[in-house]
N, C-alpha and C positions, 0 to 999 in steps of 0.2 A: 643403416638408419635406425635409430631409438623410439618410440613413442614413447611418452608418458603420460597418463589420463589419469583424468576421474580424482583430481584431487587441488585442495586449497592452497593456489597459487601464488603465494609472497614473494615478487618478484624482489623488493627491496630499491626498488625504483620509482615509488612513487604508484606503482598500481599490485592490485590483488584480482584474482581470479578465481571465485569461489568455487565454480567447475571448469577449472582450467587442463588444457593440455601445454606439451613443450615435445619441440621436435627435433632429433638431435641426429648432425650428419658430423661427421669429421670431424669429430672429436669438440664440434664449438654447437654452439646454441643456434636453430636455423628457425624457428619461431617459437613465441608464447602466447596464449591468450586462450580463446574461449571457443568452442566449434571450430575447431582444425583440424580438419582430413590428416592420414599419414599415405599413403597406397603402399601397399607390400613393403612394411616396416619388416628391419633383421628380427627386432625383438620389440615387444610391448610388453609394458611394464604398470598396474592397474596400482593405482595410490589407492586404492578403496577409500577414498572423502577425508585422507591425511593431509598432513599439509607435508606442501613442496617448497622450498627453503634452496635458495644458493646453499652451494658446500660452507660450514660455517669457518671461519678464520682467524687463527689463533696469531697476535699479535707481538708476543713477546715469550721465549721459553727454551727450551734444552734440550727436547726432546731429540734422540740420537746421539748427542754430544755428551749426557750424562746418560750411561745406558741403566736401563731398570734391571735388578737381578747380575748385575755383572763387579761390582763393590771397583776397586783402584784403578782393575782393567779396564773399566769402560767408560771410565770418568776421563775425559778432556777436558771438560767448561771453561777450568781457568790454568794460567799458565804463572806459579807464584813466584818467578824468580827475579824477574823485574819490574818497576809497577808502571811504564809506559810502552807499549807491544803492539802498535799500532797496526805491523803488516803481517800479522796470523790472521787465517781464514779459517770460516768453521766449514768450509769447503771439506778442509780436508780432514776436517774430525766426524763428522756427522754419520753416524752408523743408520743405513736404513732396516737396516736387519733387528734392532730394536725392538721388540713385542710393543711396547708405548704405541708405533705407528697404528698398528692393528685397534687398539684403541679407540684411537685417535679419530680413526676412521667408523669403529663402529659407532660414537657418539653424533658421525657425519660431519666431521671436520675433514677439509680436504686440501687446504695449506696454511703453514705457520711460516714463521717468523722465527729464525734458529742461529742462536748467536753463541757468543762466550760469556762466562759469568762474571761475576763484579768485583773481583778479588782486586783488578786493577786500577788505575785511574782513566788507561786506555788500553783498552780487551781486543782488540781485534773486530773483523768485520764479521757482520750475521747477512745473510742469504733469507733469504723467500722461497720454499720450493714445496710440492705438493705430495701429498702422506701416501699415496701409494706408486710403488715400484720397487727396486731391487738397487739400480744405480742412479745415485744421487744426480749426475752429470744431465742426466733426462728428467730427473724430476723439477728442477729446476723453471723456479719463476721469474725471480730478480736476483743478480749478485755481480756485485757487494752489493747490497740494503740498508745497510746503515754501518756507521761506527760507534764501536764501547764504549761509553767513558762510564764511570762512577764515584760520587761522592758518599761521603759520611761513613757509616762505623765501617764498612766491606773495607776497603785501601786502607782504612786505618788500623783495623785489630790485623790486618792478613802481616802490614810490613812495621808495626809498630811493636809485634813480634819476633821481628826478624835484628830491629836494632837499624831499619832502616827507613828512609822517609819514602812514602809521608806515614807521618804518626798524627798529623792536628789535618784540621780543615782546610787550615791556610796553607799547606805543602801541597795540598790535594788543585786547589784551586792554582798555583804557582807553577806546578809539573805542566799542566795541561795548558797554561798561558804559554810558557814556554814551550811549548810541543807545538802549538800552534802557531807561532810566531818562527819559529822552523820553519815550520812546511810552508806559510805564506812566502817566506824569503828563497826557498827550495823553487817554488811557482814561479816567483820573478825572473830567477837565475836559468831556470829553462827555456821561459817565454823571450830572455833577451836575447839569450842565443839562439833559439829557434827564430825573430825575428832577423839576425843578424846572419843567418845562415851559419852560424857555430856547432862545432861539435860539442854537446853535454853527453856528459855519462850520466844515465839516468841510477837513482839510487832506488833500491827495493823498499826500503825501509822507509823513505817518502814521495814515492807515488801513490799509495794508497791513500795518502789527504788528498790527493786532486779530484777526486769526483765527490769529497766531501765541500773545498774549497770551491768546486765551480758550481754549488748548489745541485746536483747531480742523487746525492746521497744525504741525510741528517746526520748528526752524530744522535745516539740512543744512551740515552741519559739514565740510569740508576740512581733513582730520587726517591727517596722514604720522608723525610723532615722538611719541613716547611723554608726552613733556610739553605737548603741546600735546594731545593728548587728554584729560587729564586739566586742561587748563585750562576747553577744552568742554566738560567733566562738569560744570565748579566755575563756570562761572558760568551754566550753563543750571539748575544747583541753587539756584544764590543768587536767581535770577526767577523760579523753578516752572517753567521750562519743560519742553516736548518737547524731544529732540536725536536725531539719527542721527548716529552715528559714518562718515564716507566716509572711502574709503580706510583707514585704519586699518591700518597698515604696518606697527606695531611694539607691535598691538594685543594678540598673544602675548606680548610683554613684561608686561605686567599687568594679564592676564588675566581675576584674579581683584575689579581693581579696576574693569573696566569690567564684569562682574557686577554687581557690587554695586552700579551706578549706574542697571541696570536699560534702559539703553540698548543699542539692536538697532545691528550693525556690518556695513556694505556695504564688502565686501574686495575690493580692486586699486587699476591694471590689473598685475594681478601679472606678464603675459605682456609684459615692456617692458622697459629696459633702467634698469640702478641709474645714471640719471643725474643725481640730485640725491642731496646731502649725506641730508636728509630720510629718503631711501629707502633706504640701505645694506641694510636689516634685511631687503631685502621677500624674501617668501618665500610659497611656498605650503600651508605648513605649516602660515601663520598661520588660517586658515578652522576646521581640524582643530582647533587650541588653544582657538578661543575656544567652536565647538562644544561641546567637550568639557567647557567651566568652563559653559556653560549660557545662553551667549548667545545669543541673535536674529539669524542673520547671513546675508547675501545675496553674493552673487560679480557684480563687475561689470568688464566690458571699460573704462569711462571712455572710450565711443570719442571721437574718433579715435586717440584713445593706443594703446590694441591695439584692432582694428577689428571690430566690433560682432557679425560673422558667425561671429568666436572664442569668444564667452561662452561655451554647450556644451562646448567646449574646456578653458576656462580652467577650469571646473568639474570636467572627465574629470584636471586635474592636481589639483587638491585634492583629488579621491578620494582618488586616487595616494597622496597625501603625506599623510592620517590623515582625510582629511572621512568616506569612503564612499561607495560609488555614491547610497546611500539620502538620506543629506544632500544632497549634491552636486545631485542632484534635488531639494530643496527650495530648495537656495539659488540656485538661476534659475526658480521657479515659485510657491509658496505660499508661501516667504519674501518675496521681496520684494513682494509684491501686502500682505503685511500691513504690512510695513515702508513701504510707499508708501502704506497707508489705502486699499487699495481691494481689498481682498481678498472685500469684499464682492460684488463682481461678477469680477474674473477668479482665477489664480492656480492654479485647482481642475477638476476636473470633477464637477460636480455638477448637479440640477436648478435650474432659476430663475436660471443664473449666463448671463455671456453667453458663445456658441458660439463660445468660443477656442481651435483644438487644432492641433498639430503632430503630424505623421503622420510618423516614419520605419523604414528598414525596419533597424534596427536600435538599441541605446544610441547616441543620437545624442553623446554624450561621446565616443565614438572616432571617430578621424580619418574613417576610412572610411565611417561612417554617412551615409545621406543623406535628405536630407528628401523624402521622396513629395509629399506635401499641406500648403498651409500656411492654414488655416481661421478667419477673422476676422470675428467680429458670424453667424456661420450662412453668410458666404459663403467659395467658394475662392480666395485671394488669390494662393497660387502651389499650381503642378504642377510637376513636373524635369519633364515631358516635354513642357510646352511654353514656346518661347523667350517671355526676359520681356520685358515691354513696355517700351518706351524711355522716359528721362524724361529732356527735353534741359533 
C-alpha cells in the first residue's frame, strides 16, 4: 500500500484538496480526500504542499514509433508505399526502449496515444498504453484506439511525388470513400453469413474497419486547414462514424462548425515552427476558441515535433492565450483520457481508477515547476532525486 500526503490535490473531477492525501493498493486508487489514515503503509510518499495531478495524457504522438537518436533505424511512423494501409498496427512498431518514455515520464506523463504518421490517407491503427515498462504488451491501455486517416499537404506531397494518387484533395477524399464503402459491404457480407450460419473467410485487411464501423473505435483525423476539417466532418457524417479532430490548426476559424459536428479537437504541436502552407494560422489561441464555442479539446506535443516533455508547457501557453489554468488542466488530463476512450480507467483521481499521478512541487505549466514523483499502475516510476536508469 502507497500513501501520499501533504499535498494540493487536483483530482480533475470536479473536486480539489488543498491538504489532501490518496491511498494506493493494487496498483488502482483506494481513496482521496482530506484526513485519511493509511496504517502500515509499503511506502509514504510527502508531496511537501505540491500539487497532485492524475498522470498527465498525451493524446496524439509517436513517441516509440519514431525513436529519438536512432535516424532510418528507428523510424516506423509511416509506411510510404501505398497510401490506403488500413491493417498495420503500431503494436508492433512501438519501441519502449525509446529514452522519449523516460521523458515522458519525468514531465509526469503516464499514457499517450501512439499511432502512425500521416504520410497516408489511412495509417494504420494507434493504441493507448502507458510510459513506463519494458514490454509494450503490459503496458497497454486500449488497442486498436483509433484509426489513421489524413488529409491535405501529408498524402499529397508523400504520393504526388511518387507519380501516384492522391496528388489533389479530391483523390484524398475519393480513396477513403471508397475504403470505407469496402469495408461497410465486407460488414454486410459476414454479418449475412454469420446470420445464415455460412462459412466467411475472414479477411485481414478488413476486419480492422469493424471496431471502427461498430462505433467501437473513431477514425483520428490529420487536419491542419480549415477545409479539410470540415471535409473530416462530412464524410465521417456521411458513414455514422466517430472522428477526432488532430491537429486542428485553423480549428478557430469555424469554430462554431465543429461544435455542431459534435466532435472532440486534439490541438497542435502548436510549439513548432509555421513550416507548412497548412499551418500559417497556428496559434495558441486556438485551444481558448474552440473551448469557448463548447468543444471537447485536448493539447498535444505530436512528439517528436515539439518534444513530449513540453505538453505541460504547451498547455501553461494556451492558458496564457484564453484556455485558463482550469481548462488547460483538463486538456492534458481528463480530456484526453475521454477523447482517447479510456477515461474510464485513467485521466482522474478517483477511487477504482488506476494509480496514475504526477507529483509536482508546483503548477507544473510553468517552466520552473518540477516533477517530484512520477507514479504508474500504484508504482514510482520516477523521482528528481534519483539519476534515471539508462535505456540504451
Amino acid at each position: 500500500m502507497l500513501y501520499v500526503k501533504n499535498g494540493r490535490v487536483l483530482t480533475m473531477a470536479g473536486k480539489i484538496f488543498e491538504n489532501g492525501q490518496v491511498v494506493i493498493e493494487n496498483g488502482k486508487i483506494k481513496a482521496v480526500g482530506e484526513k485519511l489514515s493509511c496504517p502500515d503503509p509499503e511506502e509514504v510518499i510527502d508531496a511537501q504542499g505540491g500539487w497532485i495531478l492524475p498522470g498527465l495524457v498525451e493524446a496524439h504522438c509517436h513517441i516509440g514509433i519514431t525513436e529519438e537518436k536512432k535516424g532510418f533505424e528507428g523510424d516506423d511512423c509511416n509506411e510510404v508505399n501505398q497510401p490506403v494501409i488500413p491493417y498495420l498496427k503500431a503494436l508492433d512498431a512501438v519501441n519502449p526502449m525509446d529514452p522519449a518514455f523516460h521523458n515522458a515520464l519525468s514531465a509526469g506523463i503516464t499514457a499517450v496515444m501512439v499511432g502512425p504518421g500521416s504520410s497516408n490517407v489511412v495509417g494504420g491503427q494507434f493504441l493507448v498504453m502507458k510510459t513506463h515498462g519494458r514490454v509494450i504488451d503490459r503496458m497497454l491501455v486500449k488497442e486498436p484506439a483509433a484509426m489513421k486517416i489524413a488529409f491535405g499537404e501529408n498524402p499529397k506531397t508523400n504520393y504526388s511525388g511518387q507519380n501516384k494518387v492522391p496528388s489533389t484533395r479530391m483523390s484524398i477524399g475519393a480513396l477513403l470513400r471508397d475504403e470505407l464503402t469496402r469495408a461497410q459491404n465486407y460488414r454486410s457480407r459476414k454479418k449475412a453469413a454469420q446470420k445464415n450460419g455460412e462459412t466467411f473467410e475472414a479477411d485481414y485487411q478488413m476486419e480492422c474497419w469493424l471496431p471502427v464501423l461498430d462505433g467501437k473505435i473513431p477514425m483520428k483525423a490529420h487536419v491542419h486547414r480549415a477545409d479539410d476539417i470540415l471535409t473530416a466532418i462530412r464524410i465521417a457524417k456521411e458513414f455514422g462514424l466517430g472522428l477526432t479532430l488532430d491537429h486542428c490548426t485553423e480549428g478557430h476559424l469555424i469554430a462554431s462548425e465543429i461544435k455542431a459536428s459534435g466532435f472532440p479537437a486534439i490541438i497542435g504541436p502548436t510549439l513548432s515552427s509555421r513550416n507548412k502552407i497548412e499551418v500559417q494560422n497556428m496559434d495558441f489561441k486556438t485551444p481558448g476558441i474552440l473551448q469557448d464555442a463548447g468543444v471537447l479539446i485536448a493539447i498535444t506535443t505530436d512528439h517528436p515535433v515539439t518534444r513530449i516533455q513540453y505538453l505541460p508547457i504547451c498547455a501553461g501557453f494556451a492558458a496564457k492565450e484564453g484556455l485558463g489554468v482550469e481548462h488547460a488542466l483538463e486538456a492534458i488530463t481528463c480530456n484526453p483520457a475521454k477523447i482517447c476512450g479510456v477515461s474510464d480507467r485513467i485521466g482522474s483521481i478517483e477511487p477504482g481508477k488506476d494509480a496514475d499521478l504526477a507529483i509536482y512541487d508546483g503548477n507544473p505549466m510553468e517552466v520552473f515547476a518540477k516533477t517530484l514523483y512520477t507514479i504508474v499502475n500504484g508504482e514510482v516510476a520516477y523521482r528528481h532525486d534519483e539519476p534515471p536508469e539508462r535505456k540504451e
